[in-house]
N, C-alpha and C positions, 0 to 999 in steps of 0.2 A: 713388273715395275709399276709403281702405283704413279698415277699421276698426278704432279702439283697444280692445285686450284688454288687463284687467288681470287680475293673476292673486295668488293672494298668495304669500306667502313660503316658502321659499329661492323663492329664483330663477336660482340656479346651484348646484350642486356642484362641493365642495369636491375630490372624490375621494377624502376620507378615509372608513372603514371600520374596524368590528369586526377584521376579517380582518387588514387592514394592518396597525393597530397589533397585535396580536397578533404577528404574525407579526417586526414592530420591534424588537419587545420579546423575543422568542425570538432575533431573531440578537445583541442585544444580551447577551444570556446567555452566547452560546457562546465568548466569551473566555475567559471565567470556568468554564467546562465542561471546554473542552480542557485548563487547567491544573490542574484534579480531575483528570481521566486520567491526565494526565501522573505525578501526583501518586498515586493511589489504584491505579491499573490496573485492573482487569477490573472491579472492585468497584465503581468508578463510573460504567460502563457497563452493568454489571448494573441497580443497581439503577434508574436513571434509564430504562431501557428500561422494569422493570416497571410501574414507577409512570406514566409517561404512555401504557403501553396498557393500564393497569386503569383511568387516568383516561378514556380516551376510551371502553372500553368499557361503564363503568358509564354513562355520560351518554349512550350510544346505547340501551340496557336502558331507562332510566328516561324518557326522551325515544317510545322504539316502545310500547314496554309498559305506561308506569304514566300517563304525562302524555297521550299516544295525539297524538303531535304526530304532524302530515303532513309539514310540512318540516323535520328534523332539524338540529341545531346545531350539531353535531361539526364543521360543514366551515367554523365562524370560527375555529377555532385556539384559543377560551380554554379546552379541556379538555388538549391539547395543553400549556398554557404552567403551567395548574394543575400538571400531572402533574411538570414542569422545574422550579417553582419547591417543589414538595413534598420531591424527589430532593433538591436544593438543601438542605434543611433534616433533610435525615438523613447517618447514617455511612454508609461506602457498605460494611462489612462486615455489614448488618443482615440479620434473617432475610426470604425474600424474602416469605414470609407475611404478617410486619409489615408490608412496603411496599404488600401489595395491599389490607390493613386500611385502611391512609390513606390509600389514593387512593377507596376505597369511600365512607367516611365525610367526605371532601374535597368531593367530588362528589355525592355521595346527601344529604349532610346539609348540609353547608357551602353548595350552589349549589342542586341541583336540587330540594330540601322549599321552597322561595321562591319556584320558580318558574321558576328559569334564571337565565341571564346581565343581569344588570340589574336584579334584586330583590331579591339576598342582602345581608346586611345587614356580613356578617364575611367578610373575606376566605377562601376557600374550602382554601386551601395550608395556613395559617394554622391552620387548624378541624382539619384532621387531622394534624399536626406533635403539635398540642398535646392530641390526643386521646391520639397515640400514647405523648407523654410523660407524661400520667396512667396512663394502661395500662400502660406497657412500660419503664416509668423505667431499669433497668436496660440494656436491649439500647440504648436511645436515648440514654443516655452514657455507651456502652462508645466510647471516639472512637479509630480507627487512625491511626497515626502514618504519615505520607506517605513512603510506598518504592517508589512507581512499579507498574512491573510483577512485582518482583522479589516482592511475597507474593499468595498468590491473597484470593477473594474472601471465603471465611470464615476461614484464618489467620492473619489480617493482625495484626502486632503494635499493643496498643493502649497509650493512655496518657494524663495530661492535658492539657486545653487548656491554654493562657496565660490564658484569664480563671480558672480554677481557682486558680494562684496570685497570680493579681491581686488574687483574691475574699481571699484567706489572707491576705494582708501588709493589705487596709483593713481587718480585722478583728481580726489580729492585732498589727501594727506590724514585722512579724518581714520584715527585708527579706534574709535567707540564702536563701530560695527564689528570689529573681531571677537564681540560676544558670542556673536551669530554666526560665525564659523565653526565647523562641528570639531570636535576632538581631532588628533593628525593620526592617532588609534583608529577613532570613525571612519575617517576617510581613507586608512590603509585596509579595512577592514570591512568597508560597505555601505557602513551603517548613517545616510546620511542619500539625500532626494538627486535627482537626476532621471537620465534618462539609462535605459535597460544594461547599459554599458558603459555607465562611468561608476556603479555603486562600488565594485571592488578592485582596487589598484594591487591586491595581492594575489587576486585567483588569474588576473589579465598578466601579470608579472611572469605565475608558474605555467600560462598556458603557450606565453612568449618564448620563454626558455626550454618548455618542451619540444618547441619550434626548431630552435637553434639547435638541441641537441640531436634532435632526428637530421638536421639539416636540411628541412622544407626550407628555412631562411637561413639567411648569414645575419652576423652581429653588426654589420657596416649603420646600415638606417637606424635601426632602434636606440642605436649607443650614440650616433650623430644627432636625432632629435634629442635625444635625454640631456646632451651634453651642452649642447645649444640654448635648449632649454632654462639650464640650470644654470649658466652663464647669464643668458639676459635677466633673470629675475634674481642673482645676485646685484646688477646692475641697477634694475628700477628698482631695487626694495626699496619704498616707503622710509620717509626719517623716522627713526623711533622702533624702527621692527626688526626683530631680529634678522638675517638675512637668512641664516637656516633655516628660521621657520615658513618665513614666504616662500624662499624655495621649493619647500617639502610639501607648502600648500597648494604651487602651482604645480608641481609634479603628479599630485596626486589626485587634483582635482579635474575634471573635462573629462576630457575624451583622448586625453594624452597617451594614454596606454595601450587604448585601445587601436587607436589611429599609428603607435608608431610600430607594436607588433604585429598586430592584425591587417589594417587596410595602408599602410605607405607601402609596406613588403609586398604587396602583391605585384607576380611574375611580368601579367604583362604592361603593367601604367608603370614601373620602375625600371631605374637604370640596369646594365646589364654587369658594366666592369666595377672594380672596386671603390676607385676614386668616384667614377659618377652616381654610384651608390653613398657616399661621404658628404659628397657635396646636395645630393635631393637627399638626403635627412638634415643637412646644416641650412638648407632653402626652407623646407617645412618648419625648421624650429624657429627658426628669424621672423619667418611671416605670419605665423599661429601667435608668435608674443607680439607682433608691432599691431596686429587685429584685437590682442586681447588688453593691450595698455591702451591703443587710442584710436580704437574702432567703434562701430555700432554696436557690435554682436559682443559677449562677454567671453565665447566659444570662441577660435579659429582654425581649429584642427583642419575640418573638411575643406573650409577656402584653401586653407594651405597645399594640402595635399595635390587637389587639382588643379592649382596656379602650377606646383612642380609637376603635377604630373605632362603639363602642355609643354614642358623644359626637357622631358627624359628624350624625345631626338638628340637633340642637342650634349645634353650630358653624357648619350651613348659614344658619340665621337668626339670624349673628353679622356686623355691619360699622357702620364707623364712622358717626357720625350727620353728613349732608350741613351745609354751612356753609346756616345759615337756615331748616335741617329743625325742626318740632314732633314730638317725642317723642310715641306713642301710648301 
């Protein structure tokens, strides 16, 4: 007679992994990377290199040295994807001092003061973006204008974004700058200044959706911002301006895309259940457009994100009450 074992749970693997999805999520990127290149030339090769080998090497420093860990972390790929999704969130003509400042403070302060991977409370990219835009206001938007290979890495001509004069006509009502907003082609399609991660709203689109379709992420956040989004700048459109079209410029210009596929979705600064996934992408889109109609900044993706990201306790012990549930 054979004997019955039980065991508890899992009882199988899944085969998913740190590692995978990391590494999901990185090739998901690289659409949206090669059209930086294309766009930026050397400049966003430069600095994307710096920043993910100051990301990977501060978290080996701080991992041997300060935490005295035996099996080191660097080989799941999230200091790797930190380092991609930082680069992402700067110009790529920036000094490359600045870059290694944000990846130090990304990683030293943002992940590894918590603990590591799985205990920081803000997203890590995030933490040093907006470090560096306290610090460095200036150098961090100075933004070059997309010429390929044709200017090098510190010549590069610069100029404004389109939410710059998007920010000026809701403030002012003054619609003569819409000269100066690029094509809604350009800006679905790249061709138009910013920083390493706002040039294409369609390569950030398919690398989103390959996201969802592997199921690294679910649809809740990215369809809650978009949605939010596209609602309040129905609302503040400008007199005189189409409302589709403002729309389509706020959708498609910043770092919207970036921020709603890429860095709100991340595992551990986001909600867990579905509603409170609903509600931190409905928090992100309300507070990125009330910073970008009558804020300082003409951006407010990353305030956004990390004002919700300090809410996900809270939204984790947010869901509906069951039919016949008693309230405690």
């Amino acid at each position: 007679m054979k004997n019955f074992i039980v065991s508890p749970a899992p009882h199988a693997h899944s085969g998913d992994s740190v590692r995978r999805n990391m590494l999901l999520v990185i090739l998901a990127l690289l659409p949206a990377y090669a059209v930086s290149v294309l766009e930026f030339g050397w400049g966003a090769l430069i600095t994307a290199a710096i920043s993910v080998a100051a990301c990977v090497l501060t978290e080996w420093l701080v991992s041997r040295f300060l935490l005295k860990e035996q099996r080191l972390s660097i080989g799941d790929l999230s200091a790797v994807l930190t380092g991609l999704l930082l680069a992402f969130n700067l110009p790529s003509n920036i000094d490359w001092w600045i870059v290694l400042i944000g990846a130090v403070v990304a990683i030293g302060v943002g992940k590894m003061t918590f603990g590591g991977l799985g205990q920081n409370p803000f997203n890590p990219a995030l933490v040093g973006r907006v470090f560096l835009l306290v610090s460095f206001p200036a150098q961090m938007t100075t933004w070059p204008l997309a010429k390929g290979f044709e200017t090098s890495y510190v010549d590069a001509q610069t100029g404004a974004t389109p939410l710059y004069y998007l920010k000026h006509m809701m403030k002012t009502g003054d619609l003569s700058v819409m000269d100066q907003l690029p094509a809604l082609k350009d800006a679905f399609l790249g061709a138009m200044g910013g920083s390493l991660g706002e040039v294409c709203a369609l390569a950030l689109i398919i690398g989103g959706l390959f996201l969802i379709c592997t199921r690294v992420i679910t649809w809740h956040i990215p369809v809650s911002i978009i949605a939010t989004v596209a609602l309040f700048a129905w609302i503040a459109t400008p007199a005189g301006m189409e409302p589709g079209t403002f729309i389509a410029y706020q959708l498609l210009s910043g770092g919207l895309m970036l921020g709603a596929f890429f860095m709100a979705t991340d595992y551990v600064t986001s909600p867990m259940t579905a509603w409170g996934k609903i509600l931190f992408g409905i928090g992100i889109g309300f507070i990125m457009m009330v910073i970008r109609t009558w804020g300082s900044y003409p951006e407010g993706m990353s305030f956004a994100i990390l004002i919700m990201n300090a809410c996900v306790p809270l939204l984790n012990k947010f869901r509906p009450q069951r039919f016949g549930e008693k309230r405690k």
